[in-house]
N, C-alpha and C positions, 0 to 999 in steps of 0.2 A: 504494500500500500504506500503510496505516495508519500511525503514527509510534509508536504506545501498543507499548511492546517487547511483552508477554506475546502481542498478535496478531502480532509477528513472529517471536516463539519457535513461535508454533501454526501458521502457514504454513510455517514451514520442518521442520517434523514431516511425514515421510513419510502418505501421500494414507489409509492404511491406518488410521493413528491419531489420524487430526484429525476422525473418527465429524462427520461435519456433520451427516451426520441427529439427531443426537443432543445440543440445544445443553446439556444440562446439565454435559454432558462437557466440554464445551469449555471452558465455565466453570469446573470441579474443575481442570482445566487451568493455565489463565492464572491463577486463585490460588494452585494449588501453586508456580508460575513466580515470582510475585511474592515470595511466603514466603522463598526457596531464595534468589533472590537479596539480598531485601535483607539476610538474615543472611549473606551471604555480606559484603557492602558493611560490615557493622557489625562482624564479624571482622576487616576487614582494618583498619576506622578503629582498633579496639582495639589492635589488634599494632602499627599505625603508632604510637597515641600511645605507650605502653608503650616501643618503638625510642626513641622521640625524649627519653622523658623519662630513661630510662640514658643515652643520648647527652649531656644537660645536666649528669646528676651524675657522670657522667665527667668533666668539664672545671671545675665549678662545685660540685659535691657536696664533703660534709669530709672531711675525712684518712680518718674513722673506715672512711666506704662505701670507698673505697679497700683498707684494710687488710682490710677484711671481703672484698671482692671476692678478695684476694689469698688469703685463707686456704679460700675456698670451691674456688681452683683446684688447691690442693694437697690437699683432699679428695675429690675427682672426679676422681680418680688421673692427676694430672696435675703426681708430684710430680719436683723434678729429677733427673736421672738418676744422681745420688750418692747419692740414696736411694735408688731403688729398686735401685742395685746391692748397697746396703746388708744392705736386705731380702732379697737373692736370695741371699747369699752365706750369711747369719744363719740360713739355711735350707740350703743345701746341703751345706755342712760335717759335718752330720750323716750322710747318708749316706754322706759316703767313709771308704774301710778307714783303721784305725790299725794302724801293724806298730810295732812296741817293738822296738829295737836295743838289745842288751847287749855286752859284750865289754871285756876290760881292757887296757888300754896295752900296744898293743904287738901285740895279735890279729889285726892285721888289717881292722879293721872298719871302719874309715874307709874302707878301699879297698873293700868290700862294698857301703857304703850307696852310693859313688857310682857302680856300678854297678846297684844297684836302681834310682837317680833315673834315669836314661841309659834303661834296658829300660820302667821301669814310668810314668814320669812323675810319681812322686811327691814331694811337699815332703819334703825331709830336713828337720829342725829337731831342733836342738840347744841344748838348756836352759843351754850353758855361752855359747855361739857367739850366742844371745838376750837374754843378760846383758850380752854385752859390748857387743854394737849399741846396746843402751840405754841405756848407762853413755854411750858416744862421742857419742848422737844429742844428748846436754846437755838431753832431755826432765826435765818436772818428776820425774818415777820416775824415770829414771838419777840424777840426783843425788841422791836418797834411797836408792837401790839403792850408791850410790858409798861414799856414807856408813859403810855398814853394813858392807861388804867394808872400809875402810878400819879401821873397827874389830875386824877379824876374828873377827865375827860371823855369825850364816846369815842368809839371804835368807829372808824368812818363805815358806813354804810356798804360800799362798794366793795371793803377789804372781806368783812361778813359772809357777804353773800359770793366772795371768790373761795372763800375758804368752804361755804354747803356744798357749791359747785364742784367741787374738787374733789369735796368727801365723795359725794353721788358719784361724780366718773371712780374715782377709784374702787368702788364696790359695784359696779356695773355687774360685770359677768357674775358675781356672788351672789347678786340680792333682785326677789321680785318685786319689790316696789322700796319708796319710800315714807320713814312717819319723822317728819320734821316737827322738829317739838320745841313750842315754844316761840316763834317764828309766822308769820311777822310779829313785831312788837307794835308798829304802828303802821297808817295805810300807805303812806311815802314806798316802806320796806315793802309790802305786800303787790305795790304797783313793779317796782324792780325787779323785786323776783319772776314775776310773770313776763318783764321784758327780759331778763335776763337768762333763766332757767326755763318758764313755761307755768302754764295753771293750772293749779292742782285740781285732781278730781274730785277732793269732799275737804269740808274740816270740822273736826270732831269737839264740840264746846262741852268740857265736862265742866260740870259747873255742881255748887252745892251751897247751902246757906250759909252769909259768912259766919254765924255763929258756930256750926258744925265744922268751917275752917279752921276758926281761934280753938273751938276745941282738939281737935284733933292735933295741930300744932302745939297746943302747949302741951299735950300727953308725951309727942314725942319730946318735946323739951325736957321734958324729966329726967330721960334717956339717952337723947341725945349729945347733949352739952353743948349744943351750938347756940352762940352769941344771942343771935337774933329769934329762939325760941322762947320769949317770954309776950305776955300777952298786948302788952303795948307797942313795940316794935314790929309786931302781927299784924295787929288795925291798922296802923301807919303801910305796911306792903299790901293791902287787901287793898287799899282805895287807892294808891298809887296803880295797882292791877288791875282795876276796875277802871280808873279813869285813861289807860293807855288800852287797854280791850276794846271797850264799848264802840269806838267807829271802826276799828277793825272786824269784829263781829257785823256789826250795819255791810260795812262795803261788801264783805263776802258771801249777807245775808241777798245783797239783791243781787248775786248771781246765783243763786237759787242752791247752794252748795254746803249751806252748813246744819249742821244737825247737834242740835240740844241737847244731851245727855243726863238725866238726874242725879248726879253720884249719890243721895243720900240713900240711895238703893244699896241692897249687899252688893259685895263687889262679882259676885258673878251674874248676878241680873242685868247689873250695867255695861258685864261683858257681853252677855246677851245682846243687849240692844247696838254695841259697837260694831259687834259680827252681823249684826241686821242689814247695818247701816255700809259696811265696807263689802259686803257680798250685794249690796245692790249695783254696785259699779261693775260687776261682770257681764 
């Protein structure tokens, strides 16, 4: 058998399509053969050289291809995975619910939210409880935040609501909603948050008589030893409470979204009525 490949591509072509009677055939043949192969032969020498000459500026190339390399791999989403948890969360956070927790010293609400968090799985976050983590973490904002409470001054408004922000994206992928507690304080706050964050889907007014307040705060004053648990300095934060509540309650009341709670109910009836009130949003 011949040695010339194209007649051993044509012999080994079944007896049907190697047309002998027909030699021009055979010849369109063995030159299509030759064609197909040698550009096959001339693609492969191109991808060999190509391989080989990234191979040399891998090793011998400047700093520059290097950095460029490095920046191309994090363009071809292939970036580390603190980004892209980044990204996923800077995006999730928006769709989950915001519930607004109100309620004044002493209502009971503390023991509410922590049974929302338990039922619902939601981030509690507290504007006061978020202040202080910051102050303690000795971050560059705790110590400008330290500052200003030192001088007993407010927390700018804007710094506040960058730090809920921040909280909610970082519990993103963890948590199915949020119960922001405490929040707004007044309707300025309550307007920014909605430009800033979005509007929340309910907000829960636990409320009880202030009498039932002072009591229950002075009981735990017994026990507790905090400063501010005696019964005058009680009356004095109930009506400062009441008098920064009251248009906040109003402005949320006429977008038809908040809901009254009795606390002086036991505390599992009034849990009842919470779960009433947060499973009607589904």
């Amino acid at each position: 058998m011949s040695s010339d490949p194209s007649a051993t591509f044509l012999h080994s072509l079944p007896a049907a399509l190697r047309l002998p009677s027909v030699p021009c055939v055979s010849r369109s043949l063995a030159v299509l053969y030759k064609a197909v192969v040698g550009r096959g032969r001339a693609a492969v020498q191109r991808v060999t050289q190509t391989d080989r000459s990234r191979r040399r500026s891998a090793f011998t190339g400047p700093q520059r291809d290097t950095q460029r390399d490095r920046q191309d791999n994090l363009s071809h989403n292939r970036q580390p995975w603190q980004i892209k948890l980044k990204m996923l969360r800077s995006s999730l956070w928006l769709d989950l619910t915001s519930v607004l927790m109100s309620g004044g010293p002493g209502s009971g609400k503390g023991t509410q939210c922590e049974k929302i968090v338990a039922k619902y799985g939601y981030t509690h976050l507290s504007s006061g409880d978020l202040l202080r983590a910051e102050v303690a973490s000795g971050s560059e904002r705790g110590k400008q935040l330290q500052a200003i409470m030192q001088k007993g001054e407010l927390v700018p408004l804007d710094t506040v609501l960058d730090m809920i922000k921040d909280a909610m994206i970082a519990k993103a992928d963890v948590s199915k909603g949020y119960l922001i507690d405490g929040y707004p304080r007044e309707v300025k706050q309550g307007e920014e948050f909605e430009k800033k964050i979005g509007a929340p889907a309910l907000l829960l007014y636990i409320d009880a008589k202030a009498e039932t307040m002072v009591k229950r705060l002075v009981k735990r004053g017994e026990t507790s030893g905090r400063a501010d648990d005696n019964e005058e300095t009680i009356k004095k934060r109930l009506d400062l409470y009441y008098k920064a509540t009251e248009p906040v309650i109003a402005y949320y009341e006429k977008r038809g979204i908040v809901r009254k709670i009795n606390s002086e109910l036991p505390v599992d009836e009034v849990f009842a009525i919470v779960v009433k009130a947060i499973d009607e949003l589904k």
